[in-house]
C-alpha positions in Angstrom: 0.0 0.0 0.0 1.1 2.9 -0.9 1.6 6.1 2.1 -0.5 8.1 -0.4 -3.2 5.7 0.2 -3.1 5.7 4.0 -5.1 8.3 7.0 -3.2 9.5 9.3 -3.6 7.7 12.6 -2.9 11.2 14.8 -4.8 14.3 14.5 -3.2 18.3 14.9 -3.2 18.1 18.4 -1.3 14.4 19.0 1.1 15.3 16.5 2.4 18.9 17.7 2.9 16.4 20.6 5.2 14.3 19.1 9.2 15.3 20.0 9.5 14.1 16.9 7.4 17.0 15.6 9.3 19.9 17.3 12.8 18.8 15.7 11.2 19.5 11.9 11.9 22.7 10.3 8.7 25.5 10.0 8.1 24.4 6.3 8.6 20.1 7.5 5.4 21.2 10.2 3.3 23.2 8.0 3.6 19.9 5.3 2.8 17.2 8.3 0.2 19.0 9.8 -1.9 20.0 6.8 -1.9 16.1 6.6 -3.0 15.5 10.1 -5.3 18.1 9.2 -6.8 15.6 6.2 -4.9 16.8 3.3 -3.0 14.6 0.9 0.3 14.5 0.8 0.5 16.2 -2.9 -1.7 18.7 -1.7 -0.1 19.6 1.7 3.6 19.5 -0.1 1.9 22.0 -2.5 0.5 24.2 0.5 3.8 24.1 2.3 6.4 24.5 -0.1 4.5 26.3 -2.6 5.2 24.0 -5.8 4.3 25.4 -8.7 3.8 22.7 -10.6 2.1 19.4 -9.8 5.2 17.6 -11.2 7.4 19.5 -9.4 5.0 18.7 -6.5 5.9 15.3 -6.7 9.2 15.2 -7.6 9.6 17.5 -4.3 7.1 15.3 -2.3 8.6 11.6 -3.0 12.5 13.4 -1.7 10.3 14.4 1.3 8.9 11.0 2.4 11.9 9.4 1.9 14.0 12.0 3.8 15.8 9.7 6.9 15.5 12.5 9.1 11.4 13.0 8.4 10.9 8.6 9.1 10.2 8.7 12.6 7.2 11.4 12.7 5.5 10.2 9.4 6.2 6.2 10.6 4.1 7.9 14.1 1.5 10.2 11.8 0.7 6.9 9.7 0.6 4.7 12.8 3.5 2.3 11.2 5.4 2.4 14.3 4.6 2.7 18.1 6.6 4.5 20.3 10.1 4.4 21.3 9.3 2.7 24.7 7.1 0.1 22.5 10.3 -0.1 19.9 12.6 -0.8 23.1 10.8 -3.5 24.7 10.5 -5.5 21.3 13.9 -5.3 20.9 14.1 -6.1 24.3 11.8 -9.4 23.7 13.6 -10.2 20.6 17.0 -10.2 22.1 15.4 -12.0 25.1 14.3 -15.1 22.6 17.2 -14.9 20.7 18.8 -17.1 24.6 22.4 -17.7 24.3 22.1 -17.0 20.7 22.5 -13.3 22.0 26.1 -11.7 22.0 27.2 -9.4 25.5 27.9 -6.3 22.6 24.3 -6.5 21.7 23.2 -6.8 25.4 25.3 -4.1 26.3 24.3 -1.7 23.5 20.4 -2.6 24.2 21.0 -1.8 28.0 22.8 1.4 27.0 20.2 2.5 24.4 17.4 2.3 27.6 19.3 4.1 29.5 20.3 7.1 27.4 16.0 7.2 26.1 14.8 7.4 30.2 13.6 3.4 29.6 16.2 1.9 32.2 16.9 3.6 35.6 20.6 5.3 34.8 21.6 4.1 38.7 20.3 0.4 37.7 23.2 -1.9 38.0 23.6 -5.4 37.1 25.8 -6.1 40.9 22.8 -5.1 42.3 20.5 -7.6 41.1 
Protein backbone atom coordinates (compact mmCIF):
# COMPACT_ATOMS: atom_id res chain seq x y z
CA UNK A 1 0.00 0.00 0.00
CA UNK A 2 1.10 2.94 -0.89
CA UNK A 3 1.63 6.05 2.06
CA UNK A 4 -0.51 8.14 -0.37
CA UNK A 5 -3.19 5.67 0.18
CA UNK A 6 -3.08 5.70 4.01
CA UNK A 7 -5.12 8.28 7.01
CA UNK A 8 -3.20 9.53 9.34
CA UNK A 9 -3.57 7.70 12.63
CA UNK A 10 -2.93 11.18 14.75
CA UNK A 11 -4.85 14.31 14.54
CA UNK A 12 -3.18 18.27 14.92
CA UNK A 13 -3.19 18.09 18.38
CA UNK A 14 -1.25 14.38 19.01
CA UNK A 15 1.08 15.31 16.45
CA UNK A 16 2.42 18.87 17.72
CA UNK A 17 2.86 16.37 20.63
CA UNK A 18 5.23 14.31 19.14
CA UNK A 19 9.17 15.26 19.98
CA UNK A 20 9.51 14.10 16.87
CA UNK A 21 7.41 16.96 15.64
CA UNK A 22 9.34 19.89 17.34
CA UNK A 23 12.82 18.84 15.67
CA UNK A 24 11.17 19.48 11.93
CA UNK A 25 11.92 22.69 10.31
CA UNK A 26 8.65 25.53 10.03
CA UNK A 27 8.10 24.38 6.27
CA UNK A 28 8.63 20.14 7.50
CA UNK A 29 5.36 21.20 10.24
CA UNK A 30 3.29 23.19 7.96
CA UNK A 31 3.61 19.91 5.34
CA UNK A 32 2.83 17.20 8.26
CA UNK A 33 0.18 19.02 9.82
CA UNK A 34 -1.92 19.99 6.83
CA UNK A 35 -1.90 16.14 6.57
CA UNK A 36 -2.99 15.48 10.06
CA UNK A 37 -5.34 18.09 9.16
CA UNK A 38 -6.79 15.59 6.19
CA UNK A 39 -4.88 16.82 3.29
CA UNK A 40 -3.01 14.61 0.87
CA UNK A 41 0.26 14.50 0.81
CA UNK A 42 0.53 16.18 -2.86
CA UNK A 43 -1.74 18.71 -1.69
CA UNK A 44 -0.15 19.58 1.72
CA UNK A 45 3.55 19.49 -0.11
CA UNK A 46 1.88 22.01 -2.54
CA UNK A 47 0.51 24.17 0.49
CA UNK A 48 3.82 24.08 2.29
CA UNK A 49 6.40 24.50 -0.09
CA UNK A 50 4.54 26.32 -2.57
CA UNK A 51 5.16 23.98 -5.77
CA UNK A 52 4.30 25.36 -8.69
CA UNK A 53 3.84 22.68 -10.59
CA UNK A 54 2.05 19.39 -9.76
CA UNK A 55 5.19 17.57 -11.15
CA UNK A 56 7.44 19.49 -9.38
CA UNK A 57 5.02 18.73 -6.53
CA UNK A 58 5.88 15.33 -6.69
CA UNK A 59 9.17 15.18 -7.56
CA UNK A 60 9.61 17.47 -4.28
CA UNK A 61 7.08 15.29 -2.26
CA UNK A 62 8.57 11.57 -3.02
CA UNK A 63 12.51 13.40 -1.75
CA UNK A 64 10.32 14.43 1.29
CA UNK A 65 8.93 11.05 2.41
CA UNK A 66 11.87 9.43 1.92
CA UNK A 67 14.03 12.03 3.80
CA UNK A 68 15.79 9.70 6.93
CA UNK A 69 15.53 12.50 9.13
CA UNK A 70 11.37 12.98 8.43
CA UNK A 71 10.94 8.64 9.11
CA UNK A 72 10.16 8.68 12.60
CA UNK A 73 7.19 11.44 12.70
CA UNK A 74 5.48 10.24 9.37
CA UNK A 75 6.15 6.17 10.61
CA UNK A 76 4.10 7.92 14.13
CA UNK A 77 1.52 10.24 11.79
CA UNK A 78 0.74 6.91 9.70
CA UNK A 79 0.63 4.70 12.85
CA UNK A 80 3.47 2.35 11.19
CA UNK A 81 5.43 2.44 14.31
CA UNK A 82 4.60 2.67 18.14
CA UNK A 83 6.57 4.46 20.28
CA UNK A 84 10.10 4.40 21.26
CA UNK A 85 9.29 2.68 24.74
CA UNK A 86 7.07 0.10 22.51
CA UNK A 87 10.29 -0.10 19.86
CA UNK A 88 12.63 -0.84 23.07
CA UNK A 89 10.81 -3.55 24.67
CA UNK A 90 10.50 -5.51 21.33
CA UNK A 91 13.88 -5.28 20.89
CA UNK A 92 14.14 -6.15 24.35
CA UNK A 93 11.84 -9.37 23.67
CA UNK A 94 13.59 -10.17 20.58
CA UNK A 95 17.03 -10.24 22.10
CA UNK A 96 15.41 -12.01 25.13
CA UNK A 97 14.28 -15.08 22.63
CA UNK A 98 17.25 -14.92 20.74
CA UNK A 99 18.80 -17.06 24.55
CA UNK A 100 22.36 -17.68 24.28
CA UNK A 101 22.09 -17.01 20.67
CA UNK A 102 22.50 -13.32 21.96
CA UNK A 103 26.07 -11.69 21.96
CA UNK A 104 27.17 -9.41 25.48
CA UNK A 105 27.93 -6.29 22.58
CA UNK A 106 24.34 -6.46 21.72
CA UNK A 107 23.16 -6.81 25.44
CA UNK A 108 25.28 -4.07 26.26
CA UNK A 109 24.28 -1.71 23.50
CA UNK A 110 20.41 -2.59 24.15
CA UNK A 111 20.96 -1.81 27.97
CA UNK A 112 22.75 1.37 27.04
CA UNK A 113 20.21 2.54 24.40
CA UNK A 114 17.44 2.33 27.64
CA UNK A 115 19.34 4.15 29.47
CA UNK A 116 20.31 7.13 27.35
CA UNK A 117 16.01 7.23 26.11
CA UNK A 118 14.84 7.35 30.22
CA UNK A 119 13.61 3.36 29.58
CA UNK A 120 16.16 1.85 32.23
CA UNK A 121 16.86 3.65 35.58
CA UNK A 122 20.59 5.27 34.83
CA UNK A 123 21.58 4.05 38.68
CA UNK A 124 20.29 0.45 37.71
CA UNK A 125 23.17 -1.94 38.05
CA UNK A 126 23.60 -5.39 37.08
CA UNK A 127 25.78 -6.05 40.94
CA UNK A 128 22.82 -5.08 42.34
CA UNK A 129 20.46 -7.61 41.15
Amino acid sequence: MKIADRKPMLDVTQLRALPEFGKRNARQQRFLLLIAAGATPIEAVRGAYNCESRRSGERFLHGLMTRRSMQPVLNRLYGLKGDDRAEFLKRVDKLVRRGSRATDAEIRALFLYGIANGFIDGNFSEDSQ
